[in-house]
N, C-alpha and C positions, 0 to 999 in steps of 0.2 A: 463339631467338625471332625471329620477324618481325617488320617496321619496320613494315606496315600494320596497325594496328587492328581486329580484328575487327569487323567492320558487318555489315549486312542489304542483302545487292546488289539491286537493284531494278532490272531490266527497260524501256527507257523507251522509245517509239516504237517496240517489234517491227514494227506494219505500213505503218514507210516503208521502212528497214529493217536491222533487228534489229543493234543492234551500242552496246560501252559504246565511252565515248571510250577513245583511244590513242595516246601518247606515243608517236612513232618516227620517226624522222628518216630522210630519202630516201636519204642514205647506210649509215644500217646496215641496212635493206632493199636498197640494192644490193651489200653487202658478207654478206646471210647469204641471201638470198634467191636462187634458181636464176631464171636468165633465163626460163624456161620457165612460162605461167602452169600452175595445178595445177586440174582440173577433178573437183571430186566430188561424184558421186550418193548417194545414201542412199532407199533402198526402205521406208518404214516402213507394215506389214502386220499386218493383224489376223487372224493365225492362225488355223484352226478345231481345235482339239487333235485329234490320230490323223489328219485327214483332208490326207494329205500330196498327195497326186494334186492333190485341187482347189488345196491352198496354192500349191504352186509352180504352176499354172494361171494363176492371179490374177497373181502374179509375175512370168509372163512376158507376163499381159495389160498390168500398169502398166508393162515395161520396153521396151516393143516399138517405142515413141517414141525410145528410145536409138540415136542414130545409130553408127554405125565412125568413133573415131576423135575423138567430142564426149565423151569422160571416161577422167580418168586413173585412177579408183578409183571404185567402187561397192560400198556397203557393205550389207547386211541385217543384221536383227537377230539377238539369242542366237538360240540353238534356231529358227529361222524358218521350218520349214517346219512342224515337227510339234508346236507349240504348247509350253505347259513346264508343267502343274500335272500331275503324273504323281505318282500318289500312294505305288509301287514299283516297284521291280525288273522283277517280272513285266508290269505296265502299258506298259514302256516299252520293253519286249524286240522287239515284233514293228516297231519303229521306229529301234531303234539301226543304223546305216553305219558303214562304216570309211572312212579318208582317202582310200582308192582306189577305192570301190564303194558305189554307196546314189544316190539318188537327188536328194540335195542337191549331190553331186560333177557326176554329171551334169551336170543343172540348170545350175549357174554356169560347170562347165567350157566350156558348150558360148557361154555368154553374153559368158562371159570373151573368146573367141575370137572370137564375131559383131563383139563392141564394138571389144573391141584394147586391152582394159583389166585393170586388178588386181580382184580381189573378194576380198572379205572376207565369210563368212556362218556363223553360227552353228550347229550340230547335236549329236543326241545320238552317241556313237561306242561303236561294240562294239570292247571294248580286246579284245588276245589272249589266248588260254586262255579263251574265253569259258562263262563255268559260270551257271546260273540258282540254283546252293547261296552264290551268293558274289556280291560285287559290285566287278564287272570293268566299267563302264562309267564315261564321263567326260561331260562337257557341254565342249562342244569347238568349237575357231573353225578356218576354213579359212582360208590364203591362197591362192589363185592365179593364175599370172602372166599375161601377153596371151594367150599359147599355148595354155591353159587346164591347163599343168602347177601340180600341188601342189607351194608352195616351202615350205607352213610346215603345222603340223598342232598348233594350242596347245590346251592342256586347261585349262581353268579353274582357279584357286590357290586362293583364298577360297570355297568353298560359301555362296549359302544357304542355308536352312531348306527349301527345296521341294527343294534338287539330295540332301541327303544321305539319302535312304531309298535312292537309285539310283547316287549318282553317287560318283568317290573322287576326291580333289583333284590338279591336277596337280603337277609339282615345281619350276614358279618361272616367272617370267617371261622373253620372249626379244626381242632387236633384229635386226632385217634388213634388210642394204642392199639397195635394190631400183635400179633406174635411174632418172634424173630426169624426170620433176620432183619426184618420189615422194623418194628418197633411205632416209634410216636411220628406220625404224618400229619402233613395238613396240607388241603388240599383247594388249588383256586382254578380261575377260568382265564385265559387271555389278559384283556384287560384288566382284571385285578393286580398283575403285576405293576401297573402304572398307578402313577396319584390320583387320588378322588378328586374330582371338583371342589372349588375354583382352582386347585394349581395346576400348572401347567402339563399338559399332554409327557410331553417330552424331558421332564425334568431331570436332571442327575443330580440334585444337589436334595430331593428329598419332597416330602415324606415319601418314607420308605412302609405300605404300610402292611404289605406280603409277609416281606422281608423281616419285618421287625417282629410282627406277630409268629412268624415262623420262630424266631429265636427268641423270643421274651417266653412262648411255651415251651421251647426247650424240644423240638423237633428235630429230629435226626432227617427226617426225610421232606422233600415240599414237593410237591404235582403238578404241574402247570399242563393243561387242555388249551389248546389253540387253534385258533386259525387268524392266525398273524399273518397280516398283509405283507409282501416281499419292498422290500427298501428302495429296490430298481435301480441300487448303486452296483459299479458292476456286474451286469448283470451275465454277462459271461463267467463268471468265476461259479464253481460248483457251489459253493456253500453263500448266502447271506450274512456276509462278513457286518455289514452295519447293522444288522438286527439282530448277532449274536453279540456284537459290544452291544449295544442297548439293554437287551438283559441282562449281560453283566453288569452294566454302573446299578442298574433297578434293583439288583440282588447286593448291593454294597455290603450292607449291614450283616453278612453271612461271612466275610470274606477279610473285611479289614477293618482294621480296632479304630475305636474313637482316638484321638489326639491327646497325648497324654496315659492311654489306657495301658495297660501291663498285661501279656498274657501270656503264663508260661506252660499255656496248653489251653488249647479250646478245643470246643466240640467237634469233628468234623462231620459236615449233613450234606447230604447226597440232594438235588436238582436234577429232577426230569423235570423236560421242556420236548411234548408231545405235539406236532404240530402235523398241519395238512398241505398239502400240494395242490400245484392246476391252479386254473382260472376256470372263475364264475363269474357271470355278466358283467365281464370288464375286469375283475377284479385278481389281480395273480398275488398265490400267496405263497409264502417264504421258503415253506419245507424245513430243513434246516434244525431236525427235531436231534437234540441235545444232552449228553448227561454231564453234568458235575461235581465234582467233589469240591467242599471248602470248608475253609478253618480260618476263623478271626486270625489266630495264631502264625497264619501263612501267608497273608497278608495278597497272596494272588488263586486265585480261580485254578482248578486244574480239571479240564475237557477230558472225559473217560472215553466219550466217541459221540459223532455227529454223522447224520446223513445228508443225504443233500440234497440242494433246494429244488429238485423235480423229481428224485427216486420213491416211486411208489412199492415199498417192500416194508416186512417185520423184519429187524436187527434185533441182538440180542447181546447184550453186555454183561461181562461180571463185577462187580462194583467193590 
């Protein structure tokens, strides 16, 4: 059990800016915190589905502002270049890349190298043995390093309902030491944030199982790639207020001590929550893309800054 109470987290002041209070004292931010500030971008892109040429166009219209050497990570969302409501297999065929070749590797690789930074970007991957009688395909997150080499090639754990006509799950989650300021990451897709099967879609009460593996390896930093559907609660208010609590109760385990537990300084690890905008056949998604700081030890969440739920631009925060 957790010490904190289940509540309703509530958003206040986003536009001076964006952040809950936070308990932390200047000693255990100099005692867990790298000398080095952490500068990250997040691209949030409203897709055009199949039309990949122009997506990554746009993408490198909004990133072109990005100086050498002004971010230590820049994130896009799930699938970003080639939209995500693919209704099979065959729909999604003449768009699937592998971790070395496709035009999303490209893309970032070459970005990765301009800036002198980490990217992280979502796509769909043609696994090996590729057969159109079977489904050999994943929804897949890139990492790559300054150099614009691939360090990491993760597949998605948890499917939703739009990945499984096409896609097969991957086989768990991973951490990577990167250099500082960056350090140990681990890095998921959308729904990995939520519980696996059989428990419930929507649970706050657990398993946690992002959340827990991010801190049981001792992860300073967690990635989340999106394309999170919008809540449609208020839908006049700039930000996705009910799909920003939801990721927080999901992220418990980062944030506040078990019942009973004593902590007289935890780690504090930084939450990018990279997400996309617009609607796709029917579907409008959240925007809303996020950073956070937390510490068991602080017992609350503190918002570094958030975009909102329809602005298509790169922001860039110092963490």
């Amino acid at each position: 059990m957790y010490s904190t109470p289940n509540r309703i987290w509530i958003l206040k002041h986003l536009s001076r800016r964006a952040r809950f209070p936070l308990v932390n004292t200047a000693a255990n931010r100099r005692l867990y915190l790298p000398a080095m500030p952490l500068n990250i971008a997040m691209v949030q892109l409203d897709p055009q589905i199949g039309l990949v040429d122009n997506n990554i166009k746009k993408a490198k219209e909004l990133t072109k502002t990005l100086q050498p050497g002004s971010v230590d990570l820049l994130c896009f969302p799930e699938m970003a270049f080639t939209g995500y409501s693919f209704p099979d297999l065959a729909s999604i065929t003449p768009h699937l890349e592998t971790p070395t070749e496709g035009p999303t590797v490209d893309f970032c690789s070459a970005l990765a190298k301009r800036i002198g930074c980490f990217v992280a970007v979502g796509y769909p991957e043609r696994l090996p043995s590729f057969s159109l009688n079977e489904v050999l395909a994943a929804n897949s997150a890139l990492l790559i390093s300054r150099d614009g080499t691939v360090i990491s090639n993760y597949r998605k754990t948890n499917l939703f309902e739009v990945d499984k006509p096409w896609a097969q799950p991957g086989s768990g989650f991973t951490a990577h030491d990167l250099p500082e300021p960056l350090g140990r990451l681990s890095l998921g897709i959308c729904m990995d944030l939520n519980p696996n099967p059989p428990h419930l879609w929507a649970s706050s009460a657990g398993p946690f199982e992002l959340a827990d593996f991010s801190r049981n390896q001792n992860c300073r930093l967690l990635i989340l790639l999106c394309n999170w559907l919008d809540s449609k609660v208020d839908p006049e208010t700039s930000w996705d207020i009910c799909t920003i609590n939801h990721w927080i109760a999901r992220l418990r385990p980062l944030w506040d001590a078990r019942e009973g537990e004593t902590l007289e300084a935890d780690q504090e690890r930084i939450v990018v929550i990279c997400n996309r905008v617009g609607v796709e056949r029917g579907n409008i998604f959240a925007g809303s893309s996020i950073i956070f700081r937390m510490s068991r030890s602080a017992e609350e969440p503190e918002c570094v800054g958030v975009m909102r739920r329809n602005e298509e631009a790169v922001k860039t925060w110092a963490v």
